[in-house]
N, C-alpha and C positions, 0 to 999 in steps of 0.2 A: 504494500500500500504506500500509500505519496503524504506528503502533506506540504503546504503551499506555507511556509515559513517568510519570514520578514529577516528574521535572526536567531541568534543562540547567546547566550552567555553564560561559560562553563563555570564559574563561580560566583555566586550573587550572594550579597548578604543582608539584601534588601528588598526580596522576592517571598521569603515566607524563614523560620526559621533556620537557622544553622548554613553551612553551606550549598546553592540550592545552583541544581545544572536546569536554565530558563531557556524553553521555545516560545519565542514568540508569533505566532501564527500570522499570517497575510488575510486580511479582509475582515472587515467590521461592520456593521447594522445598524451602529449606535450613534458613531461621529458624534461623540459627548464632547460641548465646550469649552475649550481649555483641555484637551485629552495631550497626555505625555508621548503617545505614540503615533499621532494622526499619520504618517507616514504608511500607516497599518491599516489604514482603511481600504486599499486599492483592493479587492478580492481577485485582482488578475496582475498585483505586484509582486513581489518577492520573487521566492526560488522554490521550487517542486523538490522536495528530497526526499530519500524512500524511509521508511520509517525502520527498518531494518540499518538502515546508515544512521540514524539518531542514537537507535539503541545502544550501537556499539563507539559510539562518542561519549554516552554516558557509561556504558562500563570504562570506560578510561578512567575517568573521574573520583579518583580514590578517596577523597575529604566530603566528598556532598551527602548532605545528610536525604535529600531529596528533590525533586523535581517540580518547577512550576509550570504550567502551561498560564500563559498569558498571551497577549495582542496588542493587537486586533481582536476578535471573537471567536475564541477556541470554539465554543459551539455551533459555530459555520461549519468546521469540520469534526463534529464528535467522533463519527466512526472512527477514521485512523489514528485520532488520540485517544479512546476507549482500548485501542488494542494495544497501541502502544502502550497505553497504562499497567495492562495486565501483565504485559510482558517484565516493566519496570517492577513492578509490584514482589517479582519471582527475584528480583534483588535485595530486597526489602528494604526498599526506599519507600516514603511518602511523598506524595501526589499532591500539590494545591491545583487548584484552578479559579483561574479569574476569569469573571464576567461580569456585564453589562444588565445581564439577565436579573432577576431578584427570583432567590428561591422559589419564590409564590410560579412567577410567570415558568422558569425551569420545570415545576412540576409539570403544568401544564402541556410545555412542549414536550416532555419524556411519554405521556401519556399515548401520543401520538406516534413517536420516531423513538425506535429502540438504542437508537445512537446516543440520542442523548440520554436513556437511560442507562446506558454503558456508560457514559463520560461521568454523570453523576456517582453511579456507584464505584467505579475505580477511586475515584478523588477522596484525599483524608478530607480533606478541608474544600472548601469554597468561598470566594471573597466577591460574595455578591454587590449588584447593580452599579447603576450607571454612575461616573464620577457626575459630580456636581460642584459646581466652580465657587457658587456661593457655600457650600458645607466643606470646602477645602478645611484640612486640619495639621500641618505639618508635624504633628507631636505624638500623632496616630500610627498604632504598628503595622505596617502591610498594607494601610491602604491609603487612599489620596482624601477621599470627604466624606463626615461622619455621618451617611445614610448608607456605605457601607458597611457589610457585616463580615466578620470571618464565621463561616458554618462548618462545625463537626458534624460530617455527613451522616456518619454508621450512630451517632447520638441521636440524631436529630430524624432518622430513620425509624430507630429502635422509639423513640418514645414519642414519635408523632407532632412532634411541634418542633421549632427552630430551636436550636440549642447553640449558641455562640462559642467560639474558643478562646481562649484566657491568654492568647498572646499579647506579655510585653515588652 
């Protein structure tokens, strides 16, 4: 499988806990203003790389505690980053994923596209909706404006409401 990447950054300490190997996906839905990546918007910019070539970029990666997928909107392409996840997973690294999406609407579209119910469940975490220029918060961990949430997926699973993570 492919996925249509913007970039990579093999060590980020600013992507989700501990040392984190980031793809950032090509194409976006949201074109939020004030977005860090607008560059990520083009759904027909970046570079096609097979996902099988990512994989073995992060086995390199000896210090990374885990993996973020961010953008653009990773969930333009769920399917080949649900696989890729599962693949990661068989490392046992943790998975963030960022999006534009808010929990609430994510259910939603899983209900519909098995992809993005793959992309949901592989993910430890999730760093829901869209930035917001006026909720901008510089002092916030992992994310840009405070109508974002960090979501403990398999919690927030397990007991049926949103359960937030305690990163700070």
């Amino acid at each position: 499988m492919e996925i249509r990447i913007a970039g990579i950054v093999r060590e980020s300490v600013v992507d989700g806990p501990g040392f984190r190997f980031v793809v950032f996906t090509q194409g976006c839905c949201h074109c939020c203003p004030g977005c860090h990546n607008p560059d990520t918007w083009d759904p027909r910019g970046g570079d096609l790389v097979r996902t099988a070539e990512l994989l073995a970029r992060i086995k390199k990666e000896k210090l990374i505690k885990g993996v973020t997928f961010s953008g653009g909107e990773p969930f333009l392409q769920a399917g080949p980053l649900a696989q890729l996840g599962r693949q990661i997973k068989t490392l046992r690294l943790d998975i963030i994923t960022y999006t534009g999406y808010t929990w609430e609407e994510l259910q939603t579209l899983a209900f519909r596209d098995r992809d993005v119910e793959g992309l949901i469940l592989v993910s430890d975490y999730i760093v829901d909706g869209p930035f917001i220029r006026g909720e901008r918060d510089f002092e916030l961990p992992f994310r840009g404006s405070r109508n974002q949430r960090i979501i403990d997926v398999q919690s927030t699973m397990s007991q049926g409401k949103v359960v937030q993570a305690g990163f700070s």
